[in-house]
C-alpha positions as CSV (number, residue, x, y, z in Angstrom):
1,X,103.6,-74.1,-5.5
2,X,100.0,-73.9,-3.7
3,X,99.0,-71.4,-6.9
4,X,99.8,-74.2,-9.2
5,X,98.2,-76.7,-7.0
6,X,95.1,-75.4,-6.7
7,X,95.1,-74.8,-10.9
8,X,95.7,-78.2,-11.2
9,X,92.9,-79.1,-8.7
10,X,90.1,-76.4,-10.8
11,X,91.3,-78.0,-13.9
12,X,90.9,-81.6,-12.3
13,X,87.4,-80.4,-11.0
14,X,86.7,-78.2,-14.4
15,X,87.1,-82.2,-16.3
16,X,84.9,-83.7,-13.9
17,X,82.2,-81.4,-14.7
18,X,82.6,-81.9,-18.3
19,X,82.5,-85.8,-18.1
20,X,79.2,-85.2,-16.1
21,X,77.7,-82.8,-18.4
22,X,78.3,-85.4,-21.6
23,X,77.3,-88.8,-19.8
24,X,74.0,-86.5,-18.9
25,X,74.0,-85.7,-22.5
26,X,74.4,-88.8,-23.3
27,X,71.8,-89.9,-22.0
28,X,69.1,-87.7,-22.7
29,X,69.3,-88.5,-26.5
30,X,68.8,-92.2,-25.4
31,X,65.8,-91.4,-24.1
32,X,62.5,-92.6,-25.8
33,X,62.2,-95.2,-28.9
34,X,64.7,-95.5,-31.4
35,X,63.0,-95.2,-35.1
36,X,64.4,-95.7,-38.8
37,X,63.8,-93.3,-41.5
38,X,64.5,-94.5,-44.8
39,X,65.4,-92.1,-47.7
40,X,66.0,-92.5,-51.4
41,X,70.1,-92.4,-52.1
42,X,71.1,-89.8,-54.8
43,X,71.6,-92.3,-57.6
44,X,67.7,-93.5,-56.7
45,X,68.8,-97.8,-56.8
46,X,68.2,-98.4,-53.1
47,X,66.8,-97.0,-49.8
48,X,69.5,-95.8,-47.0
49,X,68.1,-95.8,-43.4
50,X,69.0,-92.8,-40.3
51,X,68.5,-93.1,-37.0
52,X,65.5,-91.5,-35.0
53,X,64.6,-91.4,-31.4
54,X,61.3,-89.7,-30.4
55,X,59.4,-89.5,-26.7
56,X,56.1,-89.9,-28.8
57,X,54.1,-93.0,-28.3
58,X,50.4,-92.9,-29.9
59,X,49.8,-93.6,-33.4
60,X,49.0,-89.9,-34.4
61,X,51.9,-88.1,-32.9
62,X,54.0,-90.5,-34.7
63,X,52.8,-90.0,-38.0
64,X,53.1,-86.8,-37.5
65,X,56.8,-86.6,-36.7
66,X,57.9,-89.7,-39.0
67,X,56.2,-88.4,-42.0
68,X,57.8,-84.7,-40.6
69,X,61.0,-86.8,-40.9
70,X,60.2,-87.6,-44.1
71,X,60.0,-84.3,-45.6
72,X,63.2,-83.3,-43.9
73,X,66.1,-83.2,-46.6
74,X,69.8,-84.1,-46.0
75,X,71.6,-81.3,-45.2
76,X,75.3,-82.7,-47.0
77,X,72.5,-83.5,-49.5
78,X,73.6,-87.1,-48.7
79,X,70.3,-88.5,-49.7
80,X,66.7,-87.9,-51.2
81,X,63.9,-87.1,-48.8
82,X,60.9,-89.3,-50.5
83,X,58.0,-86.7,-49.3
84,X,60.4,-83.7,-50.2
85,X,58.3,-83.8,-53.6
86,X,56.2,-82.4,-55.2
87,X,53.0,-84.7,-54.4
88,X,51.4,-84.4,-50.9
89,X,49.7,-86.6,-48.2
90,X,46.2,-85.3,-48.1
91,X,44.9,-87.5,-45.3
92,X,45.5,-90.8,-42.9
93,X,43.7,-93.6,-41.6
94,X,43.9,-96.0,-39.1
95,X,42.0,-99.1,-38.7
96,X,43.0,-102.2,-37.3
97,X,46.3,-102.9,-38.3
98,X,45.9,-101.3,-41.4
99,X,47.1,-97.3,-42.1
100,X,45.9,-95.6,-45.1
101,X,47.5,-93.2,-46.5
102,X,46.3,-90.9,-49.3
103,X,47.6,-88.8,-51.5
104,X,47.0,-85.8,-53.9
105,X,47.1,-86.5,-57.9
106,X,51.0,-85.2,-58.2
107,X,51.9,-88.6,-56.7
108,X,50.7,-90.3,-60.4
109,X,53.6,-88.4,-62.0
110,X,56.2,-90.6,-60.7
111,X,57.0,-93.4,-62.1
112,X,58.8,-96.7,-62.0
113,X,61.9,-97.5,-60.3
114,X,62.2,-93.7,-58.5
115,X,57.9,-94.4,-57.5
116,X,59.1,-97.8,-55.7
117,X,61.6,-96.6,-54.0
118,X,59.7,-93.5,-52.4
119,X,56.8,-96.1,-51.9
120,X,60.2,-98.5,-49.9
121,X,61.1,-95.3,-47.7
122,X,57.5,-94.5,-46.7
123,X,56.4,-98.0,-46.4
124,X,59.0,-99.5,-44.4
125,X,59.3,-95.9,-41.8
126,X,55.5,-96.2,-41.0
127,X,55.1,-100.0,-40.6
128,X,56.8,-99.4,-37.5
129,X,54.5,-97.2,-35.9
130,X,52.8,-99.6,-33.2
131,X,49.8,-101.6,-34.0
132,X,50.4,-100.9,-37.7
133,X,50.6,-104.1,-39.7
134,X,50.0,-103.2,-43.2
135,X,49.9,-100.3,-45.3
136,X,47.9,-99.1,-48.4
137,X,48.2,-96.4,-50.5
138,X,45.8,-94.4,-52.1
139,X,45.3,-91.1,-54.6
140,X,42.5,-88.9,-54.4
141,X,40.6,-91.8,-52.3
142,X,41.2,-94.3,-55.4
143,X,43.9,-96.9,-54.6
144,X,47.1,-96.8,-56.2
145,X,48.1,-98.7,-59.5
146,X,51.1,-100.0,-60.9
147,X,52.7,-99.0,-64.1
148,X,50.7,-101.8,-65.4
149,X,47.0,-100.5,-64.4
150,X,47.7,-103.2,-61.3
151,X,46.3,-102.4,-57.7
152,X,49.4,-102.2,-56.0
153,X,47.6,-103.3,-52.3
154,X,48.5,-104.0,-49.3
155,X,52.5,-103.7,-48.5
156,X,54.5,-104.6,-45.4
157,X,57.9,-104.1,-44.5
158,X,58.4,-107.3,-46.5
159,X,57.0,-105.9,-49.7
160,X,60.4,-104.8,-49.8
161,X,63.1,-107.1,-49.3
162,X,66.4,-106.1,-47.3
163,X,69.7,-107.5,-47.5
164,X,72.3,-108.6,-44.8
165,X,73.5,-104.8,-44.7
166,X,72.1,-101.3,-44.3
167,X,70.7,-100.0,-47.7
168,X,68.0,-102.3,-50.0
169,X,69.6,-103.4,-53.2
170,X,69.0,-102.1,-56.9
171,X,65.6,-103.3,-58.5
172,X,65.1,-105.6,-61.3
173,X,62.2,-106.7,-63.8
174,X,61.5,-109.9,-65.0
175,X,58.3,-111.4,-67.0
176,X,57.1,-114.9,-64.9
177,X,54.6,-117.5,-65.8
178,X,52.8,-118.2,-63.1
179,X,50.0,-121.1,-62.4
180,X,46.7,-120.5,-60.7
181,X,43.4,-122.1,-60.3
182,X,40.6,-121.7,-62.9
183,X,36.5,-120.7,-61.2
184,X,36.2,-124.3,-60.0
185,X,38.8,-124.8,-58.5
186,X,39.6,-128.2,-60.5
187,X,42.3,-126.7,-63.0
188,X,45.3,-124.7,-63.7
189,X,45.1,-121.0,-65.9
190,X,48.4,-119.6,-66.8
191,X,48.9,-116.5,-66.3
192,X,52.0,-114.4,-67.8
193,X,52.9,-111.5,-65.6
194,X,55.1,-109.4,-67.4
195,X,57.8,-106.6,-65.7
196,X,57.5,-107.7,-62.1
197,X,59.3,-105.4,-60.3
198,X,61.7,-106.7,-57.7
199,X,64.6,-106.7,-55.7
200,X,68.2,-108.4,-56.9
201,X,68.4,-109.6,-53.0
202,X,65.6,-111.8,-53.4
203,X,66.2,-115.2,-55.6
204,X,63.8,-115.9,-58.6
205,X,62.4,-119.1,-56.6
206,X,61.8,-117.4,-53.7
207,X,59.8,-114.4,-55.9
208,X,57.6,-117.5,-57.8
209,X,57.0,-118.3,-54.1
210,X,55.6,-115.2,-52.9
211,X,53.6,-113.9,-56.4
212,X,52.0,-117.2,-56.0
213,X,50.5,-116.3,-52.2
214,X,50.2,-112.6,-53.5
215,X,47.8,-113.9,-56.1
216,X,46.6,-113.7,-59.8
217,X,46.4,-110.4,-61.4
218,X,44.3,-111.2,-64.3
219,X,40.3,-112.1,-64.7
220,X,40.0,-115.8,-64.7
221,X,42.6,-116.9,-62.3
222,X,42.1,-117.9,-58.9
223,X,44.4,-118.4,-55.9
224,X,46.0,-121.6,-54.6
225,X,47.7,-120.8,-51.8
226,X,46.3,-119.3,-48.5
227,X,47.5,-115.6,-48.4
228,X,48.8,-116.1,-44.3
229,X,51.0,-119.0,-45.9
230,X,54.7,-117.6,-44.8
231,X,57.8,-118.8,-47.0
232,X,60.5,-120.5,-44.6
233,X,62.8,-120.8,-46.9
234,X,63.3,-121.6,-50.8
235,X,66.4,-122.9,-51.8
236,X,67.7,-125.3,-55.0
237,X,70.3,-128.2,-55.2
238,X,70.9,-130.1,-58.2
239,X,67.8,-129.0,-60.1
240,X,65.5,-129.6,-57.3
241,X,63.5,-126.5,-55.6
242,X,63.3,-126.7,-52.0
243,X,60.4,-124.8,-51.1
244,X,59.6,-124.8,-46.8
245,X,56.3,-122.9,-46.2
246,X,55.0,-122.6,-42.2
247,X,51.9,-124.8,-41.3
248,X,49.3,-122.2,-42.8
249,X,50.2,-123.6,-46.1
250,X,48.4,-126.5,-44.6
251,X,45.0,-124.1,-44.2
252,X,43.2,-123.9,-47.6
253,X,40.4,-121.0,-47.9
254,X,39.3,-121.5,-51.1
255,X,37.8,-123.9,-53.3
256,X,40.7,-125.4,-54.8
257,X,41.7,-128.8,-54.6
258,X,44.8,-130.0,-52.9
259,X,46.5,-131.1,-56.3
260,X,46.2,-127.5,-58.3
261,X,47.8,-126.3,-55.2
262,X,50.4,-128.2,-55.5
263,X,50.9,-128.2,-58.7
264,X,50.7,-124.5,-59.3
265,X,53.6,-124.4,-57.0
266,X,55.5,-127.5,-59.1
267,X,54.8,-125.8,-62.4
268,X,55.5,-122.6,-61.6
269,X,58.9,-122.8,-60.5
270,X,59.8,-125.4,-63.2
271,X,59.4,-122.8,-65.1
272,X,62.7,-121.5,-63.8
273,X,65.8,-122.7,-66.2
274,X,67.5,-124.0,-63.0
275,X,64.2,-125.8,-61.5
276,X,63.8,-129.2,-62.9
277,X,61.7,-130.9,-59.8
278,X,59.8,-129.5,-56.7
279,X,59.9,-130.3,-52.8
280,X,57.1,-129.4,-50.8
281,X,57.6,-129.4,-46.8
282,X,55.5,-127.7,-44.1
283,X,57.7,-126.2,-41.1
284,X,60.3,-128.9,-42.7
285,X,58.4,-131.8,-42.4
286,X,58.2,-134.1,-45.6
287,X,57.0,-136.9,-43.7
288,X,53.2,-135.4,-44.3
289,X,50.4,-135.2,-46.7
290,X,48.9,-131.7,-47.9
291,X,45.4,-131.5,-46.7
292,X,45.6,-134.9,-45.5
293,X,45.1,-136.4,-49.5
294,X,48.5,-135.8,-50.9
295,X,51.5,-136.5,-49.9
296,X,54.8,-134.4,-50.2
297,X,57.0,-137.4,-49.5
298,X,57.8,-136.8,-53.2
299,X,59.4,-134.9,-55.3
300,X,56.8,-133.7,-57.9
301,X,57.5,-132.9,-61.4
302,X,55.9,-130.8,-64.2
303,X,51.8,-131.9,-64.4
304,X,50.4,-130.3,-67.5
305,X,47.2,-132.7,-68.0
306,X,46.0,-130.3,-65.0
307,X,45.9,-126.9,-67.1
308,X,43.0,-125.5,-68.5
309,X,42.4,-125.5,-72.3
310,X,39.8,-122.3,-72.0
311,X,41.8,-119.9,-70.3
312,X,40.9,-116.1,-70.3
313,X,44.3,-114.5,-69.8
């Protein structure tokens, strides 16, 4: 009786132990910050993101580790590691906010949807190393291009739109016709930009939207829109395009007047099948003028008496 007693009570004692052993465990992995590394999914249509928790904290040590992360391949081979390639990072650069990261000439031999995607995973694991706001790219110390011979820029973690869920949807092309401003300022350029990459989260007004604060691509188109603008929302309603942009929008940096700006948003959109008429508010406040001279108490409809006739596209 006291044999099986005490067996019970080294058992009892023995679980104890064990409980203590996993809660301390436990709570040694929790320790430090919790980072996302994002990886290219075998079928290469979206980004999938793991879990990461380092004791690092300065900027170098990071890239170090995150980019190690990178390189790292799934060992179920659940998922494609985006700088288990071919091409290599041949230096870094910090500078206010801004990381630039180069790489060797192998990186030119991807391509298309597979080259977004390993641009999605890197992009959106180093934007969260502190203090870095935006990231560039370069190769061999010239910056990167698009398919279409296109400076691909600056990129955030909102370059790349997320859904509601873990992974980043397929990607999409579509050709848009956009609106800018001509030299002066005074007058609309069209400007067709053709296979515009971009994610099937993101809806087609919203994308007008944001290509329009992105910025012409071509020589002899100008921006309307200042670049800080943020988009609060876009949405549409009986043919009528909703578009809510915060009070930056209100800020104009260039020499553009206040109805090109507004209308290279109007036209834009219209040119959207479902898009018939625009609403313009500012942190959702209608009740306003833009710039003080026009007011977006309306809705505004296509203006074409504003385009240019000598456009150089």
């Amino acid at each position: 009786m006291k044999k099986s007693r005490k067996m019970f009570l080294c058992a009892v004692i023995l679980l104890m132990l064990t409980g203590l052993a996993a809660c301390g465990k436990k709570e040694q992995t929790q320790e430090g910050t919790l980072y996302e590394i994002y990886y290219v999914n075998n079928d290469e249509t979206k980004i999938v993101k793991r879990e990461y928790v380092t004791q690092s904290v300065d900027a170098e040590s990071l890239f170090d580790e995150l980019t190690g992360q990178l390189q790292t391949r799934s060992e179920k081979m659940e998922y494609q590691a985006p700088l288990a390639e071919e091409f290599s990072i041949t230096g870094h650069v910090f500078d206010s906010g801004l990381l630039t990261v180069d790489f060797d000439e192998k990186y030119k031999e991807m391509w298309g949807i597979r080259e977004i995607l390993i641009r999605a995973s890197i992009v959106r694991t180093l934007v969260q190393i502190p203090g870095v706001e935006r990231i560039t790219f370069t190769v061999a110390g010239e910056p990167l291009m698009d398919d279409n011979g296109i400076s691909v820029g600056m990129m955030t973690a909102d370059t790349f739109i997320e859904n509601a869920g873990n992974e980043i949807n397929a990607y999409e092309k579509v050709n848009l016709r956009l609106y800018f401003a001509n030299e002066e300022g005074n007058l609309m350029v069209e400007e067709n930009q053709r296979n515009v990459v971009y994610n099937s989260n993101i809806s087609m007004e919203k994308l007008v939207v944001e290509k329009l604060i992105e910025g012409p691509k071509s020589a002899g188109a100008y921006p309307t829109i200042n670049p800080a603008a943020k988009i609060v929302s876009v949405t549409v309603k009986d043919g009528i395009c909703y578009v809510n942009l915060d009070s930056a929008f209100q800020s104009q940096p260039y020499n553009v007047t206040s109805e090109v700006t507004i209308y290279s948003i109007t036209n834009s959109l219209v040119e959207l099948p479902n898009v018939n008429k625009v609403q313009i508010a500012v942190d959702g406040e209608t009740n306003i003028s833009y710039r003080e001279n026009v007011s977006l108490n309306t809705v505004f409809e296509r203006n074409l008496d504003l385009l240019s006739t000598a456009q150089n596209q």
